[in-house]
C-alpha positions as CSV (number, residue, x, y, z in Angstrom):
1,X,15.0,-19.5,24.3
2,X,14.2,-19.2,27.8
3,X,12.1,-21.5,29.9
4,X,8.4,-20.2,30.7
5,X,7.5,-20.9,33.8
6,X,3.9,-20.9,33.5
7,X,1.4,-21.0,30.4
8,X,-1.8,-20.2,30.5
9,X,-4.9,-20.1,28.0
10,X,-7.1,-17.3,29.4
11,X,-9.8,-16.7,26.8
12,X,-11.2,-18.4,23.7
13,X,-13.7,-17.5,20.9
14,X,-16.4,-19.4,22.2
15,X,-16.1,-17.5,25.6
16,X,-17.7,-14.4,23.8
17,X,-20.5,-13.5,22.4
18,X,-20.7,-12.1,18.8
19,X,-21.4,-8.3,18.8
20,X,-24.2,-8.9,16.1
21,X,-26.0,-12.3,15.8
22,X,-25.1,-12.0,11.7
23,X,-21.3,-12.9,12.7
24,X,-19.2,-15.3,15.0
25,X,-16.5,-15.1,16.6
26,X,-13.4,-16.3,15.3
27,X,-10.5,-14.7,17.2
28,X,-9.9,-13.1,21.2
29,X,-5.9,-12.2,20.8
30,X,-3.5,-10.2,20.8
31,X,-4.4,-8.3,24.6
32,X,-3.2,-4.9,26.1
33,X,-2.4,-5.1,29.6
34,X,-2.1,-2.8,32.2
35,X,-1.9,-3.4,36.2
36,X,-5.0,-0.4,37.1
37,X,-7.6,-0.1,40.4
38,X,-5.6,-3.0,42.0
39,X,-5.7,-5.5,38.9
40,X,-5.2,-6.5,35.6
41,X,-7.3,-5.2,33.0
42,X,-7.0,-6.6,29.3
43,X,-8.2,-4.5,26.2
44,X,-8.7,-8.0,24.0
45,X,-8.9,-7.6,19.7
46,X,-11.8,-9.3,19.3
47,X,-12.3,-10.9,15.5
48,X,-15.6,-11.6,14.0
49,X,-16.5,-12.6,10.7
50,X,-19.8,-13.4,8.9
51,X,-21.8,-16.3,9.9
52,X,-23.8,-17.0,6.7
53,X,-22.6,-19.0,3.7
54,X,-23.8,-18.1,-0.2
55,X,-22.1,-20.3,-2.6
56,X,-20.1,-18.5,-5.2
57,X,-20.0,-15.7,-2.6
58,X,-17.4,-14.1,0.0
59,X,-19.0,-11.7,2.6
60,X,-16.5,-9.3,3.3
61,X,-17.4,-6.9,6.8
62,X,-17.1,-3.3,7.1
63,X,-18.5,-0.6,9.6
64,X,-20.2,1.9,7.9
65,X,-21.0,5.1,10.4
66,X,-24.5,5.0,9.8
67,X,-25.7,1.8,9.4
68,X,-23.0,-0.5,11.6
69,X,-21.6,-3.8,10.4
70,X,-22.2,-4.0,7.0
71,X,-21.6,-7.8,4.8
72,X,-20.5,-6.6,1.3
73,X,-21.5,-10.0,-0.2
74,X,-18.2,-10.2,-3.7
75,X,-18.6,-12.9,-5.8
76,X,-15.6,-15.4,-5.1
77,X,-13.9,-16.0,-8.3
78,X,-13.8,-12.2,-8.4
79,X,-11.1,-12.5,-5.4
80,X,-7.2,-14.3,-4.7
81,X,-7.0,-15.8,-1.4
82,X,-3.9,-14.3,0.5
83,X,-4.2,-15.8,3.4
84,X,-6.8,-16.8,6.2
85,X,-7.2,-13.3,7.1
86,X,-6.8,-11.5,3.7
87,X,-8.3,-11.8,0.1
88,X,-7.0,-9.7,-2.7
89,X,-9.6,-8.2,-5.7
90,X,-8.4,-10.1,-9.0
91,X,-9.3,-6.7,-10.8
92,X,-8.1,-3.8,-8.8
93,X,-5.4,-5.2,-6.5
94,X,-7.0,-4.1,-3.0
95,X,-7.1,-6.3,-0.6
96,X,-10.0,-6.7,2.2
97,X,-10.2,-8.5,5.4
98,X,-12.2,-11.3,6.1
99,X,-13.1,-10.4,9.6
100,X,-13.2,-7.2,11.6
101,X,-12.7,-6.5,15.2
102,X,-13.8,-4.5,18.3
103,X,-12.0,-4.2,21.6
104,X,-13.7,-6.0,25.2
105,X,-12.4,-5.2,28.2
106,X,-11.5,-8.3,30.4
107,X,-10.7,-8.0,34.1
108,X,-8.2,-10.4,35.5
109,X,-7.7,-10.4,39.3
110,X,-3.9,-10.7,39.8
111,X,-3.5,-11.7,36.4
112,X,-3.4,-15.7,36.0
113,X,-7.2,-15.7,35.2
114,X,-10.1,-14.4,33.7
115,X,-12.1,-12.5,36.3
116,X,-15.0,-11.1,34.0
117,X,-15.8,-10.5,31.2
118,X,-17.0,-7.1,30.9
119,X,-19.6,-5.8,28.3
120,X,-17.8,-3.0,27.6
121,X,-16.5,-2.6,23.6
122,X,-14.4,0.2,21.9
123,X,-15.9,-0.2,19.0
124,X,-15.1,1.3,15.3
125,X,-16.9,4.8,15.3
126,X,-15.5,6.6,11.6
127,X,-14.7,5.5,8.4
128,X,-11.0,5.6,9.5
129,X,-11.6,2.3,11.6
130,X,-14.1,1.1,8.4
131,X,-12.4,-2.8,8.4
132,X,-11.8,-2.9,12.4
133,X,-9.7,-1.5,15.8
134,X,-7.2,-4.0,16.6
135,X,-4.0,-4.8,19.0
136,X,-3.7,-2.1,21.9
137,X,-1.0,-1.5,23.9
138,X,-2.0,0.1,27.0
139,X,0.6,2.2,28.8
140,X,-0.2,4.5,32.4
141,X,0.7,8.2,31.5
142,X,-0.3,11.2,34.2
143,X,-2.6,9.2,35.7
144,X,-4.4,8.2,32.0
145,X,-4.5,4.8,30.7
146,X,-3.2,5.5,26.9
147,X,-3.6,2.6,24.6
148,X,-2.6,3.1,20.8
149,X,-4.1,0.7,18.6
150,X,-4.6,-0.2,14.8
151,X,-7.5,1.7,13.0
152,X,-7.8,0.3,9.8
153,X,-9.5,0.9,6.6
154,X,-9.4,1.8,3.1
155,X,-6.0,3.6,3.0
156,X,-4.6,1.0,4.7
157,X,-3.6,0.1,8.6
158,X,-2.5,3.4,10.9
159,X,-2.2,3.6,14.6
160,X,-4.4,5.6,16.8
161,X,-4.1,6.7,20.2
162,X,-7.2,6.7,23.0
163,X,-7.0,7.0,26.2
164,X,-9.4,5.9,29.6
165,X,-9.6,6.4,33.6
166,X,-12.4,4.0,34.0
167,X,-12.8,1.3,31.0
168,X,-16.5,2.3,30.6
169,X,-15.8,5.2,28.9
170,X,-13.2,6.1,26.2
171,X,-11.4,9.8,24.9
172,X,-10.2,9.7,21.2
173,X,-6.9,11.6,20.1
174,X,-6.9,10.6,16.9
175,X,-4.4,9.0,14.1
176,X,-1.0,9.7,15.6
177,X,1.3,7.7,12.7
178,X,-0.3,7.5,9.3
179,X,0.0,4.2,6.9
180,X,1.1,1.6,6.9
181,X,2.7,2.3,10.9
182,X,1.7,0.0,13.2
183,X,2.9,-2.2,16.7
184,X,3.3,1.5,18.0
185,X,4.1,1.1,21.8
186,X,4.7,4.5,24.4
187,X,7.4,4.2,27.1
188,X,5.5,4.8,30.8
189,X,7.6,8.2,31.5
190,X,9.0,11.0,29.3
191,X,12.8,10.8,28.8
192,X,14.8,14.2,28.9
193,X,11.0,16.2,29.1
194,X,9.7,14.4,26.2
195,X,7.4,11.2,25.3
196,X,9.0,8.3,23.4
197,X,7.3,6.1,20.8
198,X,8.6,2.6,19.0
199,X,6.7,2.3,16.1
200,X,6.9,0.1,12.8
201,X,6.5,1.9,9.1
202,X,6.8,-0.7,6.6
203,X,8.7,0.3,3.2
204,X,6.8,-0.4,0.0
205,X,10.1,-0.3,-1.7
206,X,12.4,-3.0,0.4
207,X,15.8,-1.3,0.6
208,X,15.7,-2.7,4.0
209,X,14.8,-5.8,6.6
210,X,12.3,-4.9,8.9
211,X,12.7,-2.3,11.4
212,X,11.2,-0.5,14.4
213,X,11.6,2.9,14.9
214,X,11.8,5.6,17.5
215,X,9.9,8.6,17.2
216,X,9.3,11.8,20.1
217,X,6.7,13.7,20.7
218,X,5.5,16.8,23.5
219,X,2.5,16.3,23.6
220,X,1.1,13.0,22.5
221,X,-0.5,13.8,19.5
222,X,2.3,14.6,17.4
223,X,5.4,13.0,16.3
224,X,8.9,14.1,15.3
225,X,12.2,13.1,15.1
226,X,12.3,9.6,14.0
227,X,15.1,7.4,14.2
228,X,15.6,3.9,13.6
229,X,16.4,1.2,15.6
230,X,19.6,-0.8,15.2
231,X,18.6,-4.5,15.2
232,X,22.1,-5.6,14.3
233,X,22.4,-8.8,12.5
234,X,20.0,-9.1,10.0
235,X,21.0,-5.7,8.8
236,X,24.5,-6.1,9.1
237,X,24.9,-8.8,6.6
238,X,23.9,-6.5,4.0
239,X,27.1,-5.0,3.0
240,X,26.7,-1.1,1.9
241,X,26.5,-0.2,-1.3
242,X,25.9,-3.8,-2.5
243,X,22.7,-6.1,-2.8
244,X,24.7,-9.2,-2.2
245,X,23.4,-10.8,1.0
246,X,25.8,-13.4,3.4
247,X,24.3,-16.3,4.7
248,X,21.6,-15.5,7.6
249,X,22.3,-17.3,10.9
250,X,19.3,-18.8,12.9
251,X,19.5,-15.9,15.0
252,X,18.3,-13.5,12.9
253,X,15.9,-15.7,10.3
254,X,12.6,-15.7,12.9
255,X,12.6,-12.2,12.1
256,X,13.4,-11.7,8.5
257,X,9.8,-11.0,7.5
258,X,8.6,-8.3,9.7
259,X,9.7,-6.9,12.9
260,X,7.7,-4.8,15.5
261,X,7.5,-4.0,19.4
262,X,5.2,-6.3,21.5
263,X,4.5,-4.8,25.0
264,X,5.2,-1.5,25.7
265,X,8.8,-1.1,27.3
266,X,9.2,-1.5,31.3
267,X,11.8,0.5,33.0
268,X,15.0,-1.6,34.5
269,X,17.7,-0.6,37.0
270,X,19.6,-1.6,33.1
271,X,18.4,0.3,31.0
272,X,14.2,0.3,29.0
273,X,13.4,-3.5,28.5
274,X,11.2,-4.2,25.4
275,X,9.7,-8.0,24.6
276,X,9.1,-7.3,20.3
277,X,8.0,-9.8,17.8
278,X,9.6,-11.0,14.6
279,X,7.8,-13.2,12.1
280,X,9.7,-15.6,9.7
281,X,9.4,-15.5,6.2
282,X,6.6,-16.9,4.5
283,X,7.4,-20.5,3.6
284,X,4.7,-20.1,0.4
285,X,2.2,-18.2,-1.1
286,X,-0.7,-18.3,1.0
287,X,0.7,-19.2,4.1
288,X,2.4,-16.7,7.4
289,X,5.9,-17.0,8.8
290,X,5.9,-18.3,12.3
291,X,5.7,-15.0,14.8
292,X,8.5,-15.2,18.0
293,X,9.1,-12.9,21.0
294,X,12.0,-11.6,21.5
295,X,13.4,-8.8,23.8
296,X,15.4,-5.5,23.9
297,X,17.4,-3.4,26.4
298,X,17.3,0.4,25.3
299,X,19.4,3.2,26.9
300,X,17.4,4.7,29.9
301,X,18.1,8.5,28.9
302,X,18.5,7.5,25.2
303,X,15.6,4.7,24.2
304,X,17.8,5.1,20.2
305,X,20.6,3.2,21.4
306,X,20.2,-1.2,22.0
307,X,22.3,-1.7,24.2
308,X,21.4,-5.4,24.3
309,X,19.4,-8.1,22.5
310,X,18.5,-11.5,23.0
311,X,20.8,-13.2,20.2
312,X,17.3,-15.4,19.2
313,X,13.8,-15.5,20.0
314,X,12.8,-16.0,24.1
315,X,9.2,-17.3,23.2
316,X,8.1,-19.2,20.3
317,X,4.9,-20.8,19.0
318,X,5.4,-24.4,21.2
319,X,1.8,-24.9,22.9
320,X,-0.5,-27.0,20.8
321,X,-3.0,-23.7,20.8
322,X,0.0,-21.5,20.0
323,X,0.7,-23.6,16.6
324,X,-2.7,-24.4,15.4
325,X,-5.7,-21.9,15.7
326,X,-7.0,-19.3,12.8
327,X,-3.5,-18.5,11.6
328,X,-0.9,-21.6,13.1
329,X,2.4,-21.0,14.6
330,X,1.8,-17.5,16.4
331,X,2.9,-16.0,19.4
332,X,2.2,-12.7,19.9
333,X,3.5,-10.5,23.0
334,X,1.4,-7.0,23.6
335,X,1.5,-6.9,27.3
336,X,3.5,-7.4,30.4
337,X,3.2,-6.8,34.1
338,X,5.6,-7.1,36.6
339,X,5.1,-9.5,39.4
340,X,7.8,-9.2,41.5
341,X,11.0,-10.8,39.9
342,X,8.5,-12.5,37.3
343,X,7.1,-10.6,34.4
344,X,3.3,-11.7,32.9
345,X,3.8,-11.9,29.5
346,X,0.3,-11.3,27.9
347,X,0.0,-12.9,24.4
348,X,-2.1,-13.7,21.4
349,X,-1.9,-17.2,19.9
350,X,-2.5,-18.8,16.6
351,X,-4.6,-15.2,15.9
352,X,-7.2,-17.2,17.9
353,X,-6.9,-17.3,21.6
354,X,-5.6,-15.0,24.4
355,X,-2.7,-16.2,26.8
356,X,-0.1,-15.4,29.9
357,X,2.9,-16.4,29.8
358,X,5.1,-16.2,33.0
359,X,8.5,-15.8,32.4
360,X,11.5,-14.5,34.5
361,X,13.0,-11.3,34.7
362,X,16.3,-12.5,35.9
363,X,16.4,-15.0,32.7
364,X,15.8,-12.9,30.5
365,X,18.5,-10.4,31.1
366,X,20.9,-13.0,31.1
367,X,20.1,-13.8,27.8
368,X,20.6,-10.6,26.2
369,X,24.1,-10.0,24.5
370,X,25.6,-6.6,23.5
């Protein structure tokens, strides 16, 4: 762990207005960031779930093309509780959300506060996005802000790619990793003539830990020659061949339930530095693993090869809003701007509120080990 040298909270729910006066606001996290037109700008997940109450009832959202937010109203004992953002059908197995989320754009001055709050949403527009848009990573490519983000629905959570000059208006390019892929983060700058991609596709079948991935692309759209990532550790204590497991050391347990990038990587003198999350394994049914930041250095011609990690986490859930909120013990990295030899570490906490984090840059190279 590293010492941060500033917190601060920058938005919660009650700072928004709900989108529709049926539903309320619930959760303003998990931010992309991007330094554009001489500030910060933050593309913020905004969560909103139904406002009215009918005993015996869950209202489940959806957008429908033609008709917008739609409540599907599902009779309660029809439905298993997964956690407090998921509820699985006791007859078919599917699972819905309980809210579903837009994008705001938030400007930030130099970054340590909220400047406005603009009115402009990206909001779900196909049946592709039907149970919400969520966590963009924004990264500056030929003089286009790209942000991927999650576009969820019915077949499950893939990542989509959009792109902006302006944040008032918004091009679509379209799924770019099919499900379940997700936390997918683009490097600022092709590497040897092409674009680079980390992305995260979660195994059904769990020969593995978690992983991120590298994948390459020519033009944006689509994607080729994946490769994973070697994590080390956690992976390295399975022994080929054989499904006994060693004993895990503490620096590989905070992220022994699911692994994925966090801000898109910035470019060192070193080599590509990436802050990722991991997420502990839930204690019980019903409850989430505690999410952690940690970081990353990746080979500046070859983003494949670590050549460092941080042996544990760098951030963890310690701020009182960080460990209690909508979903407790969560912090979340999905942006980061340089500041001279500080980084601003944009976060969501608890799945409730959005944050900055100052951390920096010097301490956090020296705490990455080969």
């Amino acid at each position: 762990m590293i010492d941060r040298l500033e917190t601060r909270l920058l938005l919660r729910p009650e700072d928004l207005r709900p989108t529709d006066d049926r539903f309320e606001v619930v959760g303003v996290f998990n931010p992309g960031a991007v330094f554009w037109d001489g500030e910060v700008i933050l593309l913020v997940r905004v969560a909103e779930r139904p406002r009215q109450k009918i005993p015996g009832f869950t209202g489940l959202p959806r957008f429908d093309p033609d008709l917008g937010l739609v409540i599907d109203w599902v009779p309660s004992d029809e439905l298993q509780p997964m956690d407090p953002r998921v509820v699985r059908s006791r007859t078919t197995g599917r699972i819905r959300l309980t809210s579903v989320s837009h994008l705001r754009v938030v400007f930030c001055g130099a970054g340590r506060q909220v400047r406005e709050v603009s009115p402009t949403t990206f909001r779900p527009s196909t049946l592709l996005e039907e149970y919400g848009v969520e966590d963009p990573r924004i990264t500056v490519l030929e003089d286009r802000c790209y942000f991927t983000y999650v576009a969820v629905s019915r077949h499950g959570p893939a990542t989509a790619l959009a792109s902006t000059t302006n944040f008032q208006t918004f091009r679509r390019h379209g799924i770019i990793f099919c499900p379940e892929n997700k936390d997918v983060v683009l490097f600022p700058e092709r590497v040897e003539g092409r674009f680079h991609a980390i992305h995260r596709p979660v195994c059904a079948a769990p020969f593995t830990p978690p992983e991120m991935w590298i994948a390459r692309s020519m033009d944006l759209r689509f994607w080729g020659e994946h490769s994973a990532l070697d994590l080390g550790s956690a992976h390295d204590q399975e022994s080929q061949g054989s499904m006994r497991r060693t004993p895990t050391g503490a620096g590989s347990q905070w992220r022994l339930g699911r692994v994925g990038a966090g801000a898109p990587p910035i470019r060192m003198e070193a080599g590509w530095l990436e802050i990722y999350h991991g997420c502990s394994v839930a204690p019980a049914l019903g409850l989430v693993g505690a999410y952690q930041g940690g970081a990353l250095l990746l080979d500046k011609n070859d983003p494949t090869t670590v050549l460092s990690r941080s042996p544990g986490p760098i951030l963890a859930p310690d701020q009182s809003f960080e460990r209690a909120g909508f979903v407790p013990n969560i912090i979340f990295p999905t942006g980061v701007i340089r500041d001279g030899e500080q980084l601003l570490v944009y976060c969501g906490a608890a799945d409730m509120y959005t944050e900055v984090v100052v951390l920096s840059e010097r301490a956090i190279l020296q705490q990455l080990k080969p």
